[in-house]
Structure formats: structure tokens, C-alpha cells
N, C-alpha and C positions, 0 to 999 in steps of 0.2 A: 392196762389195769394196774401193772406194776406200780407203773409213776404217780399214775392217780394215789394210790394208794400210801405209798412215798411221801408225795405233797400233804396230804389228811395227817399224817404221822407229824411233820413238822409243823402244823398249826397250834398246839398246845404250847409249842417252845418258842414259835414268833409272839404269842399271845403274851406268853411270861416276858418275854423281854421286853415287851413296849409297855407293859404295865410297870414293869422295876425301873425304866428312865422315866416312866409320867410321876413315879415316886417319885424317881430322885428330882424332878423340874418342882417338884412341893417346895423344897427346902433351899434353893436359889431364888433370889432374886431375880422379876422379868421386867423389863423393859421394851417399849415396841416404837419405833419411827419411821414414817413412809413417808416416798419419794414419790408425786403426783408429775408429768409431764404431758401436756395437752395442748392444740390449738393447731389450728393450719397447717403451719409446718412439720411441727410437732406430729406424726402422724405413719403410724396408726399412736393411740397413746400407750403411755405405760406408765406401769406402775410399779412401784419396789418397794414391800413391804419386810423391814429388818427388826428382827425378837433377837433380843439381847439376857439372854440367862449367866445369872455370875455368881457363884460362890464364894468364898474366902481366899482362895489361889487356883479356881478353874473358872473356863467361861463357855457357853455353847452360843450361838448364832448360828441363827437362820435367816434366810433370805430366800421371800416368795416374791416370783417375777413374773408380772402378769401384762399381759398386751388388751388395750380397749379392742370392741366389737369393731369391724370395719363400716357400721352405720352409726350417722351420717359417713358420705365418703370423702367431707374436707374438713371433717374431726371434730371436736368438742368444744366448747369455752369453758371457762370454769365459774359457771351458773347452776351448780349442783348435780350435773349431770356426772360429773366423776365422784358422786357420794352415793351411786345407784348402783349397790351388786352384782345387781342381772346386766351392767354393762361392761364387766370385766370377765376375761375370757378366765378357763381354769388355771390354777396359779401353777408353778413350775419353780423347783426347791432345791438351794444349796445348803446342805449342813454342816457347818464346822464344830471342832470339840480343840480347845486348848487349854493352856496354863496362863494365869500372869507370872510373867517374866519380869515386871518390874514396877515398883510403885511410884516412882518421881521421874519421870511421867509413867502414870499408869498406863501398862503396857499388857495388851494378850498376844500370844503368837498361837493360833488358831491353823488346824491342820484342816482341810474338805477330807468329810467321810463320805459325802454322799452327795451324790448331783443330777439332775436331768438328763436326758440325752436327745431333750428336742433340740436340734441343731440353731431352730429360729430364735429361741428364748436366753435371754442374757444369763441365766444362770447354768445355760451348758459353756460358757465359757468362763467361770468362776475360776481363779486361781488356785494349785494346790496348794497354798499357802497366804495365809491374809496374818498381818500383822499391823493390831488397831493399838493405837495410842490415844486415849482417852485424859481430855482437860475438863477443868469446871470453867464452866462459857455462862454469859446474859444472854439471853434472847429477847428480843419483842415480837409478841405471838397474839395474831388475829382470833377468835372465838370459833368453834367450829363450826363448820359450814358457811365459813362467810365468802359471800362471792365478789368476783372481779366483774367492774362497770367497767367496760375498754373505757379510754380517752380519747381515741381517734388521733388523725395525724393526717398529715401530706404527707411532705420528705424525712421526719421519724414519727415514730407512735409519741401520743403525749401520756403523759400518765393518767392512769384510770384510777377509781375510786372503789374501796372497797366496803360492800355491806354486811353486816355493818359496820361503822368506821369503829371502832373500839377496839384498843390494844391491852395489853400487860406484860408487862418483865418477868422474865422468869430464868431459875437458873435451873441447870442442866449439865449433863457429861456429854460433852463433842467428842468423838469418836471417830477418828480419820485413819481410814488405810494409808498403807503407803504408796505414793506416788503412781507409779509402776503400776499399780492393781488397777488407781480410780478407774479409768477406759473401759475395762472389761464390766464395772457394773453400771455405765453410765450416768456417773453419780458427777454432779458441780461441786470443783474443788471449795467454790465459794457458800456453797450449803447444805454440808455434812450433815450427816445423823446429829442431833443432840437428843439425846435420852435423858425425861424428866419421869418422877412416878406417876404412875395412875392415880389418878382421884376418882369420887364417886361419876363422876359424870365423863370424866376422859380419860382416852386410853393411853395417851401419848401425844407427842409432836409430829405435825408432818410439813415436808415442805414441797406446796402446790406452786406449778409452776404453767406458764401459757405462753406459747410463742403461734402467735396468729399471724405474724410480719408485721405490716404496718397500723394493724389494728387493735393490738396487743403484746407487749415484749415485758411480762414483770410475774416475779411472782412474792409469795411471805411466807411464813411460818404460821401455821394453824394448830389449833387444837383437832386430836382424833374424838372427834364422838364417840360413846358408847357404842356397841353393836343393839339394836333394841333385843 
């Protein structure tokens, strides 16, 4: 009854505290970019959803790491079935808190305060230390929800066609850990974060990606839909 009693006592003071950082996340800038990977091989799929909050010389990042359902059991295409909530299991969260360290190249050096400890989730193995370098990058980014038409293939996959076909340039903050880190969050060196702001209709950038083997090997840069 003691502890019980204990615990009750400290919920006034975990309450105040999560209310005084949703303050402070007011007055930072957010930014969000996810990493979509699905198809055959690919498999089970995942997902890596990165919230980038920054102030005037600090920064927070998060990183929710989430595994698709294991039905089907030879995995998903990317036909909208990775844009359906209920087919992503519950997300699993590294939090880091840092400073910028430097402007030319904008640079944070981010400490983990907080992490999961499901062993199978990529984000129990987050580094204690993430140090982003952040450029002004182009992208050419597909509309959201637009899906991959495989192309087929024999001896490689040919390129597939995506619907709808319609593109747009847009510029952005590329945001690359270093080296050493990429591994531990399964991230392609060759399609980092780029964080653009929200507009009424998108949340951010993401980059969807399918490896089916010879039925699929390609992925793009997407608009994140709204949540309805």
C-alpha cells in the first residue's frame, strides 16, 4: 500500500513535467520525415518516423520505430497498404535533447535521454550520441500516397511506374548522422531525412521504399499526408 501510495504521490509531478516540455515543444520549430521500407524481401516491414524540434541553439529529436503486422506473410507493396495505421504495430521511441554546435554546417550534437528496451526494435539500439549535420538540399517529391506499379523483369527488375506520375521540387534540410550511427537506424546513406515545413495538407517528407527482388527494387520521396 506503501508504494501504491508513493506512485499516486508522484503523478502531480510526472503531470507537471510533461506539460512544461509540451510548453516548451510551442515555441520550437517541428519538423517530421519518415522512412517507409516494404516488399518481399524487405520483411517484416518498417517504419521510421523522425520529429525534429529546434530552437535558436537547441534541438530535440525523436525517433519512432515501428515494425508492419506479419500479415501478409511475404509482405506488402507499396499500393497503400503502408498508408493504413492498423497495419503498423505499436511505435517504439528514442529521445534525444541537444545544442547546435555549429552553423556552417549546421550542426546538433544530440545526447539519448530515453529509449526502449524492446531488444527486437531499432530504437533499443540508438546510439548514445547522434551528431546531425544538417544542408539545404532539392528534392523531387512524388504527391502523397502515390503508389509503385512494379515493372517486372527476368534477370533484373525493370522500373515500375508510379501513380500518379506527377512530381515537384522542393527544398529542404538534409540532416545526416554520422557515419558510424547510420547501421544502428537502418537508414540509406543515399536517402536521409530531408525536412521541409508542413503545409495545410502535408506533414512532411518521406522516403518509401520496396524491395520485392525481381519484381520491385525502387523507391521516391513522398509527400506525408495529413493525419485525417
Amino acid at each position: 500500500m506503501r508504494t501504491l501510495a508513493a506512485c499516486l504521490l508522484l503523478l502531480p509531478a510526472l503531470a507537471s513535467a510533461e506539460d512544461t516540455r509540451r510548453l516548451d515543444d510551442a515555441t520550437l520549430e517541428r519538423r517530421v520525415f519518415r522512412h517507409i521500407f516494404v516488399g518481399h524481401v524487405t520483411y517484416p516491414s518498417q517504419r521510421l518516423t523522425w520529429v525534429l524540434h529546434r530552437g535558436g541553439d537547441r534541438a530535440r529529436l525523436e525517433i519512432f520505430c515501428q515494425q508492419g503486422k506479419r500479415e501478409p506473410t511475404k509482405g506488402i507493396r507499396l499500393d497503400g497498404t503502408e498508408l493504413v495505421e492498423a497495419y503498423w504495430m505499436e511505435p517504439q521511441v528514442a529521445r534525444y535533447e541537444g545544442t547546435r554546435t555549429s552553423r556552417s554546417p549546421l550542426t546538433y550534437a544530440l545526447r539519448l535521454e530515453s529509449a526502449t528496451e524492446d531488444e527486437k526494435s531499432r530504437c533499443a539500439r540508438a546510439p548514445a550520441v547522434v551528431t546531425l549535420t544538417c544542408t539545404q538540399a532539392k528534392v523531387s517529391v512524388r504527391p502523397a500516397g502515390a503508389v509503385l506499379i512494379p515493372g517486372g523483369g527476368d534477370e533484373e527488375p525493370a522500373p515500375g511506374k508510379w501513380k500518379p506520375a506527377t512530381r515537384e521540387n522542393l527544398k529542404g534540410l538534409r540532416c545526416l548522422p554520422a557515419s558510424e550511427e547510420l547501421p544502428l537506424f537502418g537508414m540509406l546513406v543515399q536517402h536521409p531525412p530531408i525536412f521541409v515545413p508542413a503545409t495545410e495538407t502535408s506533414a512532411g517528407l518521406e522516403w518509401a521504399d520496396e524491395n520485392s527482388d525481381m519484381e520491385a527494387q525502387e523507391g521516391a520521396y513522398r509527400r506525408i499526408g495529413i493525419s485525417p
